[in-house]
LODO-31373 format. One record per residue (C-alpha): residue in three letters; residue number from 1; x, y, z. Coordinates in steps of 0.5 Angstrom, whole numbers, plus 2048, in hexadecimal, padded with zeros to 3 digits. Each point is the difference from the previous one (the first is absolute). Layout:
% LODO-31373
ala	NUM	X	Y	Z
...
END
This chain:
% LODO-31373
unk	1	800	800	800
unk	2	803	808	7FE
unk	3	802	803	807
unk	4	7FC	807	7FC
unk	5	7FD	803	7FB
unk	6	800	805	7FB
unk	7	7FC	806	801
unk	8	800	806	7FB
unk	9	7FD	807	803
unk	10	7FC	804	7FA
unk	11	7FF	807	802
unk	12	806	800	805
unk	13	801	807	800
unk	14	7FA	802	803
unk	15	7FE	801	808
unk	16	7FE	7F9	801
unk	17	805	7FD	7FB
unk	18	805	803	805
unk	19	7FD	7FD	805
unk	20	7FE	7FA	7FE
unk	21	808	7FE	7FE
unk	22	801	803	809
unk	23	7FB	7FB	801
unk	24	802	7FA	7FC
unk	25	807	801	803
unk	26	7FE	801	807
unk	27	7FB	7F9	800
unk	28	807	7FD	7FE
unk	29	7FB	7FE	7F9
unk	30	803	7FA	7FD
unk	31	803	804	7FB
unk	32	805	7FD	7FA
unk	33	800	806	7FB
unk	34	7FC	806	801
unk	35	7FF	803	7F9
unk	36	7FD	808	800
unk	37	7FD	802	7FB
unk	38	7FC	806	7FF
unk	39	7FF	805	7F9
unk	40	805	804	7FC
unk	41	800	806	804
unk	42	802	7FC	806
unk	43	806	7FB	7FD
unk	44	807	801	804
unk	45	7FC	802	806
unk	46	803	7FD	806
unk	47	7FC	7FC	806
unk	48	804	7FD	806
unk	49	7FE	7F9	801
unk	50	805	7FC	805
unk	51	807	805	800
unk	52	7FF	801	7F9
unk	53	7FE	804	7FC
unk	54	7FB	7FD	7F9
unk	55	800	804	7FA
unk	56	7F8	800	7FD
unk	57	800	7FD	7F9
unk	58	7FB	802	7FB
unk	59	7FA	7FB	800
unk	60	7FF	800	7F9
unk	61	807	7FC	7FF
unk	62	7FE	7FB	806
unk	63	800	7F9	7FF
unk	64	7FA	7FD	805
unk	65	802	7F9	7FF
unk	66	805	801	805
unk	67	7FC	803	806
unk	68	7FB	7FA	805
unk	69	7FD	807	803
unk	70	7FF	807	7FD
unk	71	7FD	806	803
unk	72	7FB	805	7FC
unk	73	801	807	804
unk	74	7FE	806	7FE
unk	75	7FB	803	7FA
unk	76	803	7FF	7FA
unk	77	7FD	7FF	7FA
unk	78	805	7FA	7FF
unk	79	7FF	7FC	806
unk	80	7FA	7FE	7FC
unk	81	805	7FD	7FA
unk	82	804	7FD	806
unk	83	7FB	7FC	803
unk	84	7FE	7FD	7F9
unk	85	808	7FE	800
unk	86	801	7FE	807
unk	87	7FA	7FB	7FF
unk	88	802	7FD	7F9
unk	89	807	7FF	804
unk	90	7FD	7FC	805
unk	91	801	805	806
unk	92	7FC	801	806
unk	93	7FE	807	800
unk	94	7FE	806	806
unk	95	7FC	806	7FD
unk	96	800	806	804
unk	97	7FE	804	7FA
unk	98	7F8	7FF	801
unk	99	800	800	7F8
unk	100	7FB	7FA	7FF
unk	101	7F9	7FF	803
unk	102	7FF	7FE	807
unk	103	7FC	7F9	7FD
unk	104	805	7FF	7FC
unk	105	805	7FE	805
unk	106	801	7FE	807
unk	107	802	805	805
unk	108	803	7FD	805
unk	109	803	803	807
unk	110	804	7FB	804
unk	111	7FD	801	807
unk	112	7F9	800	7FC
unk	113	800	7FA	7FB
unk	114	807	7FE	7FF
unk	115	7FD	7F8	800
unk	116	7FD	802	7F9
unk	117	807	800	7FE
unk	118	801	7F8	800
unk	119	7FB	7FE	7FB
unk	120	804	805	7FA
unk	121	803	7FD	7FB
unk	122	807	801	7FF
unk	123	7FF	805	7FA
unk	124	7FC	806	804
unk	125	7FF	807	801
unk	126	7FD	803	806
unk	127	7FE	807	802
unk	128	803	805	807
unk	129	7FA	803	801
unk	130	7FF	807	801
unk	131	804	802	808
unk	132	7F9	803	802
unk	133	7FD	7F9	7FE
unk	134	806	7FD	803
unk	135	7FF	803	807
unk	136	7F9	800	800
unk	137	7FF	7F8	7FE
unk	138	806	7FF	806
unk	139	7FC	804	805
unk	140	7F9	7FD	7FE
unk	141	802	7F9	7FF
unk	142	800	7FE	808
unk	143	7F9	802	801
unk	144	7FC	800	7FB
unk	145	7FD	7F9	802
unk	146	7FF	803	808
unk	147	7FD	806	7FC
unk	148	7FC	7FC	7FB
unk	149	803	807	7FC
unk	150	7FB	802	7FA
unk	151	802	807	800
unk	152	807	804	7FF
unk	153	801	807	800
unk	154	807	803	7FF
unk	155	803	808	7FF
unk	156	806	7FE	7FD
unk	157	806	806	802
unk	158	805	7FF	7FA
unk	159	808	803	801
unk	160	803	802	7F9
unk	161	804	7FA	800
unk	162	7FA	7FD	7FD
unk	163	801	803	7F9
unk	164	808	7FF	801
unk	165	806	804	800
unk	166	7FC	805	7FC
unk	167	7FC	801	806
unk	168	804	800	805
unk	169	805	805	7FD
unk	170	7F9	805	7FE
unk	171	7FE	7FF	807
unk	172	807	803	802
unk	173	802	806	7FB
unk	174	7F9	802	802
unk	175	801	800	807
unk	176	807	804	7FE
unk	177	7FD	805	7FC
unk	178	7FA	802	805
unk	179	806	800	806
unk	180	804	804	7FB
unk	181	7FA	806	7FE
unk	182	801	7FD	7F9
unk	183	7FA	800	7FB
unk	184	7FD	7F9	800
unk	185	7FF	7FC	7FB
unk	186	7FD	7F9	800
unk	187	802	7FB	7FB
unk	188	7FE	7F9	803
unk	189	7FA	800	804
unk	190	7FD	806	7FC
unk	191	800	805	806
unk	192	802	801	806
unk	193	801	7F9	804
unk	194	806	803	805
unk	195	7FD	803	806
unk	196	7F9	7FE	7FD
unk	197	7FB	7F9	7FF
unk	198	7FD	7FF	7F9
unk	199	7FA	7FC	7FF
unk	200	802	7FC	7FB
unk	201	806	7FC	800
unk	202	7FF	7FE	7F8
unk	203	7FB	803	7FA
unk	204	7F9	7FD	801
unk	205	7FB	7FD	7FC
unk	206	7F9	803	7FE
unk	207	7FE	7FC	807
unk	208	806	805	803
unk	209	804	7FA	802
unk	210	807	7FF	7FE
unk	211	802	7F9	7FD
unk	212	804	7FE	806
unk	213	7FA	801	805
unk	214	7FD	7FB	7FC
unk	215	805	7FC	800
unk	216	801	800	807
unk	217	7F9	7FD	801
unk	218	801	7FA	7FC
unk	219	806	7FE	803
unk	220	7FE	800	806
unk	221	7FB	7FC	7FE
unk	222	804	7FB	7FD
unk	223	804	800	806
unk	224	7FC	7FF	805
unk	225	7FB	7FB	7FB
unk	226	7FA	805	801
unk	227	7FD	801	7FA
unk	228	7FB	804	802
unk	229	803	805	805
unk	230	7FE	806	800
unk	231	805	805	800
unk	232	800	807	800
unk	233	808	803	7FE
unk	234	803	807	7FF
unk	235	806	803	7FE
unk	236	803	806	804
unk	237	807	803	7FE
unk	238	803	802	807
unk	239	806	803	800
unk	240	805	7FB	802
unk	241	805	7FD	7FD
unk	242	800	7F8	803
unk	243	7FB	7FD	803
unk	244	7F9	800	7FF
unk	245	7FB	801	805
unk	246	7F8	7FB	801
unk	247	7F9	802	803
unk	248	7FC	7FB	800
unk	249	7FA	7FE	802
unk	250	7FC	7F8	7FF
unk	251	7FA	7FF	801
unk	252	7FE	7F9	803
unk	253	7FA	7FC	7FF
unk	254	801	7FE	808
unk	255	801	804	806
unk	256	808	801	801
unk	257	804	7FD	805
unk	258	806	804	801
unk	259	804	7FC	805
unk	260	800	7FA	7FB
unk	261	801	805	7FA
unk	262	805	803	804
unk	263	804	7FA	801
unk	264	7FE	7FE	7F9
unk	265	805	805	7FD
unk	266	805	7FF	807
unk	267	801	7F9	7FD
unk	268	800	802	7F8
unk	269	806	7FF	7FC
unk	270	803	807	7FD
unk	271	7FC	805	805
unk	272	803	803	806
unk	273	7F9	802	803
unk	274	801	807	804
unk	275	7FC	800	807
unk	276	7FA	805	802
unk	277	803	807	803
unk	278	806	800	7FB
unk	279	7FF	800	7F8
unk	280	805	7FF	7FA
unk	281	803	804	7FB
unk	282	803	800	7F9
unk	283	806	803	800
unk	284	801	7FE	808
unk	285	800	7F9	800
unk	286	7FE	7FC	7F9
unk	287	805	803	7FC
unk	288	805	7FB	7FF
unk	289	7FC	7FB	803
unk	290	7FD	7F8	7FE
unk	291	7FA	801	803
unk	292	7FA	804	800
unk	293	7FE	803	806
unk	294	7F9	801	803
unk	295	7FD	805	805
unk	296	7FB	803	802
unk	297	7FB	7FA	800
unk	298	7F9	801	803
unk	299	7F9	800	7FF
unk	300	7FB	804	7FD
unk	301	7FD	805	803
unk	302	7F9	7FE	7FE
unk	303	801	7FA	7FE
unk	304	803	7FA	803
unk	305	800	7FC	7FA
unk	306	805	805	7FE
unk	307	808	800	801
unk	308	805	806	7FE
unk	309	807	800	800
unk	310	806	803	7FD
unk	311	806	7FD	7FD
unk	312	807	802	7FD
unk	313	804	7FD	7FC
unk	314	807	801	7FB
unk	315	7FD	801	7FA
unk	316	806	7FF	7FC
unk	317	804	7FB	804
unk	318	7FA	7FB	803
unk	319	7FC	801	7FC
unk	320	802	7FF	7F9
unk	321	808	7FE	801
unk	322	7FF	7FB	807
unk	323	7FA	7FD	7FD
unk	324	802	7FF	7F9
unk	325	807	7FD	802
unk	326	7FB	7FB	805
unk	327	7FC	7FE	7FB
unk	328	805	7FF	7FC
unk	329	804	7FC	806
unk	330	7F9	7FB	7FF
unk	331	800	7FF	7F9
unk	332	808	7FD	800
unk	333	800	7FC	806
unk	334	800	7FA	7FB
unk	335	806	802	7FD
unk	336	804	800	806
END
């Protein structure tokens, strides 16, 4: 049996390209060549991996046959192609690039539905879903039983590090010209996003939601095999740069019991559930994390049904880079 695998990472010059090789390099990934690849603009780009420092090659000239296991990052036209020859060449595949429709492919979060993994075929393509939907199916997925769940309603406070380096980089000159007097020009985000809160995290349909607000709801269902669960989503831009920020509030059809949903969440694989009397937040304690944290917990004012909760998570690291690299650390566990 091989002691590794190849692994080939497209769109590794992006924020969770980056952090995807960190990550690999940190969970001692069974690594035996590590191929980064990304568009023409980011070739010779050098990324850390282990005391060394990997050029990026241009994806267009890379032979997918000698890759087990490929990364799809980012939001690139070209990672559609990628896919295409990923499979053909008989590679297992991690998406994150939320390009192919929920019902086309299987969205898995370890801690959620990892045991799906074990009737795949050896040729196969599964999606990272969306951060938002991979903290949300973690946080729920220990109580939706005890709850009989069947309504979630989420307002997602989103950092500029969900549109990329673009965002955070915006984020910053606006801060520096505001600071500085300067007049402010908005780029990115339209308007201004420092110092303020969009609406709108993305454009909107004619119904006013944006493609990843849906996306969202079919995750989570998908992840937590709810297909009729109401979910209620929306998007907020908030002026961070990582870490997104969750309110939630479920609806159960029973009343809650919140010293069994209390101990559910203690007892839940990747949560670090935050006790009354103190609250988590973003930038204080889930960036840089592996886990989601969950405060706030308690139950509804007028409703015994209804439980509200809080929930922060590494948008980049946890959210996408972690929970890719799990997953991928399921789909070759045959090979080791």
């Amino acid at each position: 049996m091989p002691t590794g695998v190849g692994v080939a990472v497209v769109g590794a010059v992006s924020l969770v390209g980056e952090a995807l090789v960190e990550v690999l390099e940190e969970r001692a990934f069974p690594v035996a060549e590590l191929h980064l690849l990304d568009g023409t603009e980011s070739v010779g780009h050098a990324v850390p991996f282990k005391g060394r420092n990997l050029r990026v090659g241009e994806v267009d000239h890379f032979e997918f046959n000698r890759a087990h296991l490929v990364f799809l990052v980012g939001a690139s036209a070209l990672l559609s192609e990628c896919r295409v020859k990923a499979l053909a060449a008989g590679c297992r595949v991690v998406d994150l690039s939320a390009s192919i429709p929920v019902e086309q492919q299987l969205c898995v979060v370890p801690e959620v539905n990892g045991v799906l993994l074990d009737a795949l075929p050896e040729q196969c393509a599964i999606a990272s879903p969306l951060p938002e939907s991979v903290a949300l199916a973690i946080a729920l997925k220990p109580i939706q039983q005890q709850l009989e769940l069947h309504r979630v309603t989420v307002t997602a406070c989103l950092p500029v590090s969900s549109h990329g380096s673009a965002g955070v980089r915006e984020l910053a000159r606006q801060t520096s010209e505001l600071l500085n007097a300067r007049p402010l020009e908005p780029r990115v985000f339209g308007r201004q996003v420092a110092f303020n809160m969009l609406a709108q995290a993305e454009a909107v349909d004619a119904q006013g939601y944006g493609l990843q607000e849906r996306r969202l709801v079919e995750e989570l269902r998908q992840l937590l095999d709810m297909p009729e669960l109401a979910v209620s989503v929306t998007f907020v831009q908030a002026p961070v740069f990582f870490g997104e920020s969750l309110v939630v509030s479920l609806q159960g059809r029973v009343e809650a019991d919140m010293q069994v949903l209390s101990a559910a969440l203690e007892a839940a694989q990747g949560v670090e559930l935050v006790e009354s009397g103190d609250y988590p937040t973003a930038v204080g304690d889930a960036v840089g994390q592996d886990v989601i944290y969950v405060g706030r917990v308690r139950r509804g004012i007028c409703d015994p049904r209804e439980v509200n909760l809080w929930i922060v998570s590494d948008n980049v690291r946890k959210g996408a880079a972690l929970n890719a690299v799990q997953s991928g650390e399921l789909l070759i566990k045959d090979y080791l």
